[in-house]
N, C-alpha and C positions, 0 to 999 in steps of 0.2 A: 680373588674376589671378582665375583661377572659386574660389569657396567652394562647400563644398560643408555640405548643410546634413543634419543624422541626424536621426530621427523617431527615440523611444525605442523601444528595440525591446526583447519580451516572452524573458528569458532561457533557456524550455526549450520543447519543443514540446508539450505541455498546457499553458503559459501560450498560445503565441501560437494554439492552437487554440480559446480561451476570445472574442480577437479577430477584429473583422469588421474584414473590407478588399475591395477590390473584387474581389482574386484570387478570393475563396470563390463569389464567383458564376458568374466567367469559366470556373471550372476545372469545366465540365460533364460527367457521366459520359456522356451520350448522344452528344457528340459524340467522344469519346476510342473510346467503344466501338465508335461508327459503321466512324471510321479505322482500328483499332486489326489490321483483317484485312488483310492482304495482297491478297485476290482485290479487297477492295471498295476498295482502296488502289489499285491498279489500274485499275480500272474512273473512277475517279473522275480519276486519271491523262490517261486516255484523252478521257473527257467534256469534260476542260477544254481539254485539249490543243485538242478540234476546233472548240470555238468556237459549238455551235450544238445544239437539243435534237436527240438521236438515240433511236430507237425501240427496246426489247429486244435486238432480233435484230442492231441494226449492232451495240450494245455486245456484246454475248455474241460476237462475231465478232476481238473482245482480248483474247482469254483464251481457254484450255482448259478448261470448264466448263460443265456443261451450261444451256441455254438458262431452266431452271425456278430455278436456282440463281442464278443471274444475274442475275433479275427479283426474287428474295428479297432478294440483295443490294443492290440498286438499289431496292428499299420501304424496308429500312432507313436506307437514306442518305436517303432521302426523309422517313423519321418524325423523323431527326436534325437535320431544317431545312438539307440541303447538298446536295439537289436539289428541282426541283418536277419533278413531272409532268402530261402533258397524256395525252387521248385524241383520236383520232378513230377512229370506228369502234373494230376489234378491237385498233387498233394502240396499244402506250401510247410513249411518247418522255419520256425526263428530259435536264432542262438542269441545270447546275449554279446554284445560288443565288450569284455573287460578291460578289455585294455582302453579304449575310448571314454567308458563310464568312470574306471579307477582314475583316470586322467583327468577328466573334470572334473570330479567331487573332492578329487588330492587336491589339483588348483585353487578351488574355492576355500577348502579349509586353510592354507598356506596363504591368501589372500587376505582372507578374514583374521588369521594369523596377526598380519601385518597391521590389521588397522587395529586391534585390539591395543588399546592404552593401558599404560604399564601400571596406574593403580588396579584396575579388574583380572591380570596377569598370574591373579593364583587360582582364577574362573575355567582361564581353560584346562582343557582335558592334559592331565601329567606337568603343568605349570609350561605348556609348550608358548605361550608368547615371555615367559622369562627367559629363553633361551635366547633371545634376540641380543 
């Protein structure tokens, strides 16, 4: 038989905003903001999908978007730590970071994990805050 064990939890949301826990660091603005477009939601779509760095011009090539727009969006994802870029020559190519990306968005779920209270516990995905 699993027990299941409560951490006191803070009764309103100015207490629990008074509280550090690991969520407050995982839950990054830059990267929410990175995701948060559709075009670069896409684009990032696409990058992953192929498995391998591609240069401006093949991504801008998954979207209707102009090629300058494209490369803006693709620095941002870059400044968010959820692509690198390389050059050669005139040409630039981003790959995606997975191991960086799979690391943060594991941490948040395993975060969010933890705050999730044990009546909502059959909410999450596979009953994973029962397992606590």
């Amino acid at each position: 038989m699993m027990t299941q064990t409560r951490r006191h939890r803070p009764a309103s949301p100015k207490q629990a905003s008074t509280c550090c826990g690991p969520i407050d660091d995982l839950l990054n603005p830059e990267l929410f903001k990175a995701l948060c477009d559709p075009t670069r939601a896409k684009l990032l779509g696409c990058l992953a999908k192929c498995g391998r760095a591609c240069s401006v011009s093949e991504v801008a090539e998954c979207c209707s978007v102009d090629f300058s727009v494209v490369s803006r969006h693709l620095q941002l994802l870059e400044r968010a730590g959820i692509l690198v870029s390389s050059r050669e020559g005139r040409t630039v190519s981003y790959a995606v970071k997975y191991g960086h990306l799979c690391q943060a968005l594991r941490g948040l779920a395993d975060a969010l994990e933890q705050c999730c209270p044990a009546d909502q516990a059959a909410e999450c995905a596979g009953g994973c805050c029962a397992k606590r």
